[in-house]
N, C-alpha and C positions, 0 to 999 in steps of 0.2 A: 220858848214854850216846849220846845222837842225834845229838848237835852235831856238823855238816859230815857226818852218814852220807849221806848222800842225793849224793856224791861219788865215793862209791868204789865200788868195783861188790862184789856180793854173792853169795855160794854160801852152800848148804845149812849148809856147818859151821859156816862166820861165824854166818848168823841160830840154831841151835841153842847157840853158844855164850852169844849175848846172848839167849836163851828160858831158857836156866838160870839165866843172870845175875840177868835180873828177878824170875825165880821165886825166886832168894832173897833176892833184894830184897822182893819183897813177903810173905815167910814172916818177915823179919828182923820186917818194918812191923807185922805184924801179933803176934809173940810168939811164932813156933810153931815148932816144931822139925820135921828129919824124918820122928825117930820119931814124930809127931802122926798121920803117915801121915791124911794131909787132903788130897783129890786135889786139883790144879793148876786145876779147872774151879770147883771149890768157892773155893778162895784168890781167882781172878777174879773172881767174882760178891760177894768179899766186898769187895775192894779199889777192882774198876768202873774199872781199867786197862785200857789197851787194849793188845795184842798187840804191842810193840815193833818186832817184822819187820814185820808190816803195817804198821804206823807210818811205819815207815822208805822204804818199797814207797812209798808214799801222796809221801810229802816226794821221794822216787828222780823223782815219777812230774810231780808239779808242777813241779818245780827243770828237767828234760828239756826242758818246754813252754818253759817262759818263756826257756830257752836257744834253741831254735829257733826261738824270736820274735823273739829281737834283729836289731834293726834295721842295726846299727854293725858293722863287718865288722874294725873298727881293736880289735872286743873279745876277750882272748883266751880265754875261753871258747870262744865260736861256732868260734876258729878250729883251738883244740885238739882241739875232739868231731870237727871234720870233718876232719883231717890225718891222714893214712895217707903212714909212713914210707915213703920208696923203696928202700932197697937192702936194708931189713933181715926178714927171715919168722919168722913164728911159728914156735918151737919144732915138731920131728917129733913129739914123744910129745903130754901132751895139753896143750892150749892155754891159754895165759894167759887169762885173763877180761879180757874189756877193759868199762867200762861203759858203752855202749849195747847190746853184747850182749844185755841183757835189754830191753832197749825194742825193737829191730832182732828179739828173736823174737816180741812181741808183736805188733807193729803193722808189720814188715819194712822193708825198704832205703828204702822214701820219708817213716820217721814224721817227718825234720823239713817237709817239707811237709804232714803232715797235723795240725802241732801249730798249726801255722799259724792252723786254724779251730778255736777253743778247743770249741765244741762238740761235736765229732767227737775230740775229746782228750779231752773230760770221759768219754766214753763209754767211750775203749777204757780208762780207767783200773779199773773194775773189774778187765777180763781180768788188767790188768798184778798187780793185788794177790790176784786170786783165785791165781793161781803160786806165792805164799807160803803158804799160809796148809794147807796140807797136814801143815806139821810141828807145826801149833797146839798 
């Protein structure tokens, strides 16, 4: 379910959908039915999975560094994240999610410079994952 998530950018209902996903994935793993009515904190502590969205947060948040690390300007990564179309504006109503959105609210307009010094990236990466973890 993770494979390439750490690409695309993410809202509340995306990670709510794959929080139910797992959950019944790990209700499937483990035998139990709804009506078992076994709350979702109990299933985790029996399984010892971790939270998927923060998962995902975690790999969003490493995959960003090592993108504004690159050294190579010929990569199209580096040159994708930092390309801002010219003739074309974001929708009036409400706006596409672009994915740095969530790194640019964390850490603002210079985190590729500040990913630069992995230490100072290791740090803001809690912030970035404590964001999620609301709808645990």
């Amino acid at each position: 379910m993770t494979y390439g998530r750490q690409t695309w950018s993410m809202t509340k209902a995306v990670g709510q959908k794959l929080r139910v996903a797992q959950r019944a994935m790990e209700r499937k793993t483990l035998g139990l039915k709804l009506t078992d009515k076994i709350s979702c904190k109990e299933i985790r502590n029996k399984t010892q999975v971790s939270d998927i969205v923060q998962y995902i947060a975690k790999q969003k948040w490493k995959w960003a560094g090592h993108v504004a690390r690159l050294q190579d300007n010929y990569r199209w990564t580096l040159r994708v994240t930092e390309w801002q179309p010219r003739n074309v504006k974001r929708s009036r109503w409400r706006q596409a999610r672009r994915w740095r959105d969530d790194i640019v609210r964390t850490m603002g307009n210079t985190w590729t410079r500040e990913a630069k010094d992995r230490e100072e990236w290791r740090r803001g990466a809690e912030g970035f994952i404590l964001q999620w973890m609301d709808g645990a």
